[in-house]
C-alpha positions as CSV (number, residue, x, y, z in Angstrom):
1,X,-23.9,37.0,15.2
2,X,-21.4,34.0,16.4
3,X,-18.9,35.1,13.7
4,X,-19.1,35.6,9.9
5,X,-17.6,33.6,7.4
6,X,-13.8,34.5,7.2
7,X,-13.0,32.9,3.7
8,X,-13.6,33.7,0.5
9,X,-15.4,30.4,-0.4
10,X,-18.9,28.6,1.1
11,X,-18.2,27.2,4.0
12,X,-20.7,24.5,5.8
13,X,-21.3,24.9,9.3
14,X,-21.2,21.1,10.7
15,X,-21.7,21.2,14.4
16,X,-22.7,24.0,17.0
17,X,-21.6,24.1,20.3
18,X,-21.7,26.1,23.8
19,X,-21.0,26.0,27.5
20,X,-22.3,27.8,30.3
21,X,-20.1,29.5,33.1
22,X,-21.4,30.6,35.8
23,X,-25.0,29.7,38.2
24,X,-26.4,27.8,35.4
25,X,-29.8,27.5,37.0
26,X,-31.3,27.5,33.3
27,X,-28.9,26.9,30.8
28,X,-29.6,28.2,27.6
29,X,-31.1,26.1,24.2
30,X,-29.9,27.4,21.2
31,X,-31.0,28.0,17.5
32,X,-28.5,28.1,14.9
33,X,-29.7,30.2,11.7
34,X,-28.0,32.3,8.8
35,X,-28.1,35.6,8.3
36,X,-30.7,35.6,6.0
37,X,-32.9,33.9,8.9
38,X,-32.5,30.2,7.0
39,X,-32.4,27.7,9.6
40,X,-29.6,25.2,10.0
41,X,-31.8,21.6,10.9
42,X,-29.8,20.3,14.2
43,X,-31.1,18.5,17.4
44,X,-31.8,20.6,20.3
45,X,-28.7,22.0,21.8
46,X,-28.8,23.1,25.6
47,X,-25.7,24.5,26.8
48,X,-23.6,22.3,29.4
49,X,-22.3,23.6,32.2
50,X,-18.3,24.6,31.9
51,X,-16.1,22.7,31.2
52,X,-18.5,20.2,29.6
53,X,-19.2,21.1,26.2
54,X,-23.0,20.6,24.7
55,X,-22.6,20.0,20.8
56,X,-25.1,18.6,18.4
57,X,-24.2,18.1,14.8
58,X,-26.1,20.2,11.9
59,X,-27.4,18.1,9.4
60,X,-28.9,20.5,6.6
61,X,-29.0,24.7,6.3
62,X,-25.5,25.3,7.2
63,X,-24.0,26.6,4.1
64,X,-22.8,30.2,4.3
65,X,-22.0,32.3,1.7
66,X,-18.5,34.0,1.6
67,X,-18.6,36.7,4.7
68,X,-22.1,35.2,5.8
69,X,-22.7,35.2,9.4
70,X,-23.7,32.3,11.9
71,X,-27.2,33.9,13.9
72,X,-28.3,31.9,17.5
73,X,-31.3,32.7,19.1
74,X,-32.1,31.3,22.9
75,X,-35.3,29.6,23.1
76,X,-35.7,29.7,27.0
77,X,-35.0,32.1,29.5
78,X,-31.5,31.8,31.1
79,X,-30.5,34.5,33.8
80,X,-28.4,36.7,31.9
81,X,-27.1,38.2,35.1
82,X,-25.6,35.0,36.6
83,X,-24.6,33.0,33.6
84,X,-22.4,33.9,30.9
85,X,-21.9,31.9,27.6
86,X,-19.3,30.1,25.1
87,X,-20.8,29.7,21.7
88,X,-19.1,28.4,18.7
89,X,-19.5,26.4,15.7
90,X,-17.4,23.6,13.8
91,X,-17.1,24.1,9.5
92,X,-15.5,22.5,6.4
93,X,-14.4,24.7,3.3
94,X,-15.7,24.3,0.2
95,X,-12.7,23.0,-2.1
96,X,-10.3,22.2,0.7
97,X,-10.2,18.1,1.2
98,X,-9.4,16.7,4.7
């Protein structure tokens, strides 16, 4: 998983984001999902290479549940032994304002 949900509240997951370090021959496309497998509906994120950051924003399916996890899978083939990744994600909190 990217992280699970710290708070004690929903949470919605509003944009995904990740750069690549190293060769970068094939950088990685990522899909964002829950841990229930629900998918979060975003446009198709390939990683930049460091330090741009590729970001797209999620525009349905990211609501997690209290201690819910963010799940990515890679829909390519990178080279896991030349690139390593950054991979994070942007939320609000349910019931904050701001």
């Amino acid at each position: 998983p990217a992280g699970p949900n710290p708070f004690s509240t929903s949470i919605t997951v509003t944009e995904v984001f990740c750069k690549c370090h190293g060769t970068c021959t094939t950088n990685a496309t990522l899909a964002f999902e829950d841990d229930a497998g629900n998918a979060m509906t975003h446009g198709t994120l390939t990683c930049a290479d460091a330090p741009t950051l590729g970001k797209v924003s999620v525009s349905a399916g990211g609501v997690l549940t209290a201690g819910e996890s963010v799940r990515f899978d890679v829909t390519n083939t990178p080279d896991p032994a030349t690139d390593t990744y950054e991979i994070g994600y942007l939320y609000t909190v349910a019931g904050l304002d701001g």
